[in-house]
C-alpha positions in Angstrom: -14.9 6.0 -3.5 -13.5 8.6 -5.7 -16.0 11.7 -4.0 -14.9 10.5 -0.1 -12.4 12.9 0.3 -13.7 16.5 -1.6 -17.0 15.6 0.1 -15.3 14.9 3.3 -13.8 18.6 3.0 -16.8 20.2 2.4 -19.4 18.2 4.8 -17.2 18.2 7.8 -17.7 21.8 7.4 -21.4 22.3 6.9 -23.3 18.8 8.5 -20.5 17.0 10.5 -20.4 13.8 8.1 -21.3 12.0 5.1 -20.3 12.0 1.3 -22.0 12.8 -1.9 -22.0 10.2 -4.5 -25.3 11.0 -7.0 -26.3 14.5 -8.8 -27.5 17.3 -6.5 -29.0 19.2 -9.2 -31.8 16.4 -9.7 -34.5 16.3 -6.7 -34.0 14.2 -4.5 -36.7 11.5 -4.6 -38.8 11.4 -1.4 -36.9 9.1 1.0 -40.2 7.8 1.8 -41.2 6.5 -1.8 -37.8 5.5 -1.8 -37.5 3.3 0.9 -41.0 2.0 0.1 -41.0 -2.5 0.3 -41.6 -4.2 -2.7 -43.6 -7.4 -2.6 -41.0 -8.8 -4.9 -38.2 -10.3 -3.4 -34.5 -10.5 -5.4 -31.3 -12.5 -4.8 -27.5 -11.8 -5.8 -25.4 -14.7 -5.5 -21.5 -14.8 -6.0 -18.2 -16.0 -4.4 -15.4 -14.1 -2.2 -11.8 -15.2 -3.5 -8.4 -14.4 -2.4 -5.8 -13.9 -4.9 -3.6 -16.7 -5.9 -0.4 -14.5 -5.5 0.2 -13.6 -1.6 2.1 -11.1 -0.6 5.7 -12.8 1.1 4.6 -11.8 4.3 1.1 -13.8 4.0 1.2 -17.0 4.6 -1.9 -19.3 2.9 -2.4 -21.1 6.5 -3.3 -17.8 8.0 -6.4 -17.6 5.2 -9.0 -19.8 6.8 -12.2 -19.6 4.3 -14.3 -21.0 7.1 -14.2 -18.2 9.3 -15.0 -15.8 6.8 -18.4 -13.5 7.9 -20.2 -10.4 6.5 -23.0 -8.1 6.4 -25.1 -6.9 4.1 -26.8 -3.4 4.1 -28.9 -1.6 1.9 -27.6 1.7 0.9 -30.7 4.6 0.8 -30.7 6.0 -3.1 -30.7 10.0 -3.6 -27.9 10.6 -2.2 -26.9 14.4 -2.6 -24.0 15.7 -4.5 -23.5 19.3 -5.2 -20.2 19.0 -6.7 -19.8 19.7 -10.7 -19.1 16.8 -12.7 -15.7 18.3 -13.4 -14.4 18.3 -10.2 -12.2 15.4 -10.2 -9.9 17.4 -12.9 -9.9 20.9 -10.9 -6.8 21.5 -9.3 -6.5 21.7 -5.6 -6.7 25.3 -5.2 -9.5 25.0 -8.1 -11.4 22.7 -5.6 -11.1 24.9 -2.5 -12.1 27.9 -4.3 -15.1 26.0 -5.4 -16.1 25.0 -2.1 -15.7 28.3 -0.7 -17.7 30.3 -3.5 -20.3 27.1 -2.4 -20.6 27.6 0.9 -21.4 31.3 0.4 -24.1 30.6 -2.2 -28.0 29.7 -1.7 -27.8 26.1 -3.0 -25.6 25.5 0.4 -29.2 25.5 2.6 -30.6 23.4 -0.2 -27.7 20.9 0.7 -28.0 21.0 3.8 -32.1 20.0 4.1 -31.3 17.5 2.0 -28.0 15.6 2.7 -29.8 15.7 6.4 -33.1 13.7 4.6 -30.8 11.3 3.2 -29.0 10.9 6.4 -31.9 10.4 8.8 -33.1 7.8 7.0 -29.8 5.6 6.0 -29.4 6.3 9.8 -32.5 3.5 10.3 -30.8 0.6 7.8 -29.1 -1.3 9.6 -26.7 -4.6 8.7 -27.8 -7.7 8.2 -25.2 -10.7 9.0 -24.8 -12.7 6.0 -23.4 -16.3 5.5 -20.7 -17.9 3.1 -20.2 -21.7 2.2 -16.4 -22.6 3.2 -15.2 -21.6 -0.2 -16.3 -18.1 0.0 -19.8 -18.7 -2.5 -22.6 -17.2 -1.3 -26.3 -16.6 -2.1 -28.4 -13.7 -0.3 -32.1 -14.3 -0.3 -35.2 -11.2 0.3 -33.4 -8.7 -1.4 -34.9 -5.8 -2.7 -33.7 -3.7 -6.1 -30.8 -1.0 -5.1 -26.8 -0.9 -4.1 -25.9 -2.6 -0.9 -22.9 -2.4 1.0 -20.8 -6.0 1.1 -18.3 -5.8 4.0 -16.8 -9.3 4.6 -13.5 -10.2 6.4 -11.7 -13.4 7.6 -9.7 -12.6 10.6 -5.9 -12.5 11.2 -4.5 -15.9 13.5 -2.0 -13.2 14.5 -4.3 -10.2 15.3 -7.3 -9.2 17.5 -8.2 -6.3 15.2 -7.3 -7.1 12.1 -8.3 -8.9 9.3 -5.9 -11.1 7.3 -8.4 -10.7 4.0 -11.2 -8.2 3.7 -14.0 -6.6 1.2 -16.1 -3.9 1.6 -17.7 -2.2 -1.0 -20.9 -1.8 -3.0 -23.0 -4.6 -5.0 -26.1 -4.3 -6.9 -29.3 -5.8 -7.4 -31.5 -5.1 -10.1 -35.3 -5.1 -10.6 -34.9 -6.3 -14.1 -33.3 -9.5 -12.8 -34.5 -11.9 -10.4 -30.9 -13.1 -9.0 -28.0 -11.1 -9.6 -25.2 -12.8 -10.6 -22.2 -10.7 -9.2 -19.3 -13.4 -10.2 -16.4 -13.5 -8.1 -15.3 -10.7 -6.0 -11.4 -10.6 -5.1 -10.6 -10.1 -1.2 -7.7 -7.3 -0.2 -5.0 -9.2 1.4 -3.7 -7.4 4.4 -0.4 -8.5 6.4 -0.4 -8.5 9.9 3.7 -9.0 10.6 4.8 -9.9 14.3 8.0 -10.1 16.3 10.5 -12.8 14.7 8.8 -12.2 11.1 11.4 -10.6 8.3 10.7 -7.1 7.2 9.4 -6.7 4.0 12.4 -5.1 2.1 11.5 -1.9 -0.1 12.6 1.4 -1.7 12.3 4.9 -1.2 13.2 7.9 -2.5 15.9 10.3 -0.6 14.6 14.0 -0.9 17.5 14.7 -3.9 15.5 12.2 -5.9 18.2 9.1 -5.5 16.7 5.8 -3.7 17.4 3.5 -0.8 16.3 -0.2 0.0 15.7 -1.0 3.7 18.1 -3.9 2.9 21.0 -1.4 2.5 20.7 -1.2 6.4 21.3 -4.8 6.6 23.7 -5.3 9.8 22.1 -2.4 12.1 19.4 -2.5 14.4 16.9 0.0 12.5 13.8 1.8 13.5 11.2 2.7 10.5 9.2 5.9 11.1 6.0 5.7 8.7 4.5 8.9 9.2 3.4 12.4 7.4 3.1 15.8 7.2 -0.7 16.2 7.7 -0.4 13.3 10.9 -0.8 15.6 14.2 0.4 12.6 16.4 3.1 11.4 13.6 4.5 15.2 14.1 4.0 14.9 17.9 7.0 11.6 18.0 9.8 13.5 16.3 10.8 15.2 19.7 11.2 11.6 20.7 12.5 10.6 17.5 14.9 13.2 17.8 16.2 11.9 21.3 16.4 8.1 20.1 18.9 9.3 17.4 21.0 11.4 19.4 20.9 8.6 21.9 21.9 5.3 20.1 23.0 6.9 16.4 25.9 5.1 15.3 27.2 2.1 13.6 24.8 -0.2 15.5 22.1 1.4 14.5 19.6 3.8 12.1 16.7 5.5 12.7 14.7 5.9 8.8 11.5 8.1 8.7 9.6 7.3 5.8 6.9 10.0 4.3 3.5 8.8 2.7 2.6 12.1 1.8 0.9 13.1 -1.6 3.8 13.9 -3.2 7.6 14.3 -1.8 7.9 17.7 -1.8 5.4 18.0 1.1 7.9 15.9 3.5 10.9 18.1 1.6 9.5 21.2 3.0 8.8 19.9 5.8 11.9 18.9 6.3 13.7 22.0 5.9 11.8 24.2 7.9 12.4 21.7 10.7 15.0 19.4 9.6 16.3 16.5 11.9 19.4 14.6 11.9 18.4 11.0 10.6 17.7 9.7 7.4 14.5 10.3 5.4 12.7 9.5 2.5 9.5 9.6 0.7 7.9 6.2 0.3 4.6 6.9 -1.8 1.1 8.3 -0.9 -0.8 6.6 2.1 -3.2 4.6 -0.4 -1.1 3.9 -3.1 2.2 1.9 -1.9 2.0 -1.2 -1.0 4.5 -1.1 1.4 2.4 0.0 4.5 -0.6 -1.6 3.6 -0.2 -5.2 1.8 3.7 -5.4 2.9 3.2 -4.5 6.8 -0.8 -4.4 7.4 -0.1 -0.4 8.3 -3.5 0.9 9.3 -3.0 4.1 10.8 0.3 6.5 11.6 2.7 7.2 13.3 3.5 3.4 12.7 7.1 2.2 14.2 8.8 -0.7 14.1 12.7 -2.0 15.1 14.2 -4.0 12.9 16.9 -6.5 13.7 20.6 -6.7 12.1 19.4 -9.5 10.3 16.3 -8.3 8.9 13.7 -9.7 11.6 11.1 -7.6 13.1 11.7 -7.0 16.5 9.3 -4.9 18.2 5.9 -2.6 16.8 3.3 -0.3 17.6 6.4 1.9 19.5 5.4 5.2 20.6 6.2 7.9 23.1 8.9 6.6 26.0 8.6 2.8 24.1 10.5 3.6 21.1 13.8 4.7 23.2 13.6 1.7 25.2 13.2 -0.9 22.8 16.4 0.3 21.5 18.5 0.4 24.3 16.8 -2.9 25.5 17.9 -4.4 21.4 21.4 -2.7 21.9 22.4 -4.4 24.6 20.7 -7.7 23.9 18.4 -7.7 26.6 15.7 -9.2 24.6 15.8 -10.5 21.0 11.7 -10.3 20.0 9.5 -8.6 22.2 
């Protein structure tokens, strides 16, 4: 949702929540015309697919169809959005300047009265649990005209929490036609990598602009740092980090923190205002490599992971006291997965 994060920055300031995704300058229709039944009932139907190229840490076994389960919920329409339809193009300091010259200004209250409308009454929707036939087709019945919000998943053989394939995003259903026909829908792929699994190899950029490949490390024990500058509890692990290296540095073994910051000169600056002994480099912004999500099933920082001389995972999920243990523990071949 291209609006999430500007109307993330501004809501979170002024009602606690929500984002804005139609045009504010239109009234907003009365949520109770709006959420009126129609005696008319609609259908979409459709079919959930996963992508015939898996990532190499995905293996097609772990994709079981059969266990794939959804919901369906109807999204509330007049949304509020005060933002200009230029905003996407602004600059960043464009964008805050607009949002502070808003907040000042009388249509804030406007805003306010009605984003809270919209937000009582999506507040009542709730989910409805939808089924699939074991190839992913599906046909939802009683529908009424409006977007709905799909979220569907299959779950990961190797995870509790996460999924192994996932959707979630909005579909339509038109009064004009009696089933919509929404075609197939490709799944997200996520990887969910254990202890004993091979690392995903990959590059990144040193801060002077030449690149690295986790495979240059091949023959050490190395612990990958995924983290950035705007991650409190990322920030909060260098002290540690710090320790580890001084620790255990050496020809055994390399500690690489990689940045997935907007842009590399963040982590640069960073960096040389508090600058630490081991190696760094900029990987590529959170949602945009790859790497983190589709290659290791990251879903939230700091993320770190040991990896073996021969390029095996050997431990995740380290924080805190964890992360200098595992290595001494990998070291001196106490344990070889754990």
């Amino acid at each position: 949702m291209s609006h999430a994060k500007n109307a993330l920055l501004l809501t979170a300031a002024l009602l606690g929540g929500g984002f804005a995704s139609t045009t504010f300058a239109q009234e907003a229709a009365p949520v109770s015309e709006a959420a009126q039944e129609v005696e008319q009932t609609f259908a979409a139907t459709g079919k959930l697919v996963v992508p015939e190229e898996l990532p190499v840490s995905v293996k097609p076994e772990q994709i079981d169809m059969t266990k794939l389960s959804g919901t369906l919920m109807w999204l509330v329409p007049g949304q509020p959005n005060p933002y200009p339809e230029d905003f996407e193009e602004m600059t960043d300091e464009q964008k805050k300047a607009w949002v502070e010259a808003f907040k000042k200004s009388p249509e804030l209250i406007e805003y306010q009265k009605a984003m809270r409308v919209w937000q009582l009454e999506q507040q009542k929707q709730r989910p409805m649990s939808v089924a699939f036939e074991a190839n992913g087709s599906f046909r939802f019945e009683g529908l009424k005209p409006g977007e709905y919000l799909l979220s569907a998943s299959i779950p990961h053989p190797n995870s509790k929490t996460s999924p192994v394939a996932a959707y979630k995003d909005k579909v339509e259903v038109k009064a004009e036609v009696p089933v919509a026909e929404l075609g197939e829908i490709p799944m997200e792929i996520y990887a969910y990598l254990v202890p004993g699994d091979m690392a995903p190899n990959f590059t990144a950029q040193h801060y002077d602009g030449t690149t690295f490949q986790l495979s240059d490390y091949r023959g050490k024990y190395v612990l990958l740092d995924f983290w950035a500058t705007w991650c409190g509890p990322c920030i909060g692990e260098i002290p540690n980090l710090n320790a580890v290296h001084k620790a255990y540095a050496g020809e055994q073994f390399e500690l690489i923190s990689l940045s997935l910051d907007k842009n590399i000169e963040l982590p640069k600056k960073f960096h040389e205002e508090r600058p630490s002994p081991y190696v760094h480099g900029y990987l590529g912004e959170w949602n945009k490599t790859e790497t983190t999500g589709k290659a290791y099933g990251v879903r939230g920082i700091p993320s770190l992971w040991l990896i073996g001389p021969d390029g095996k995972i050997v431990a995740r999920d380290l924080r805190g006291k964890a992360i200098g243990e595992a290595v001494k523990k990998a070291l001196q071949g106490e344990e070889e997965f754990f």
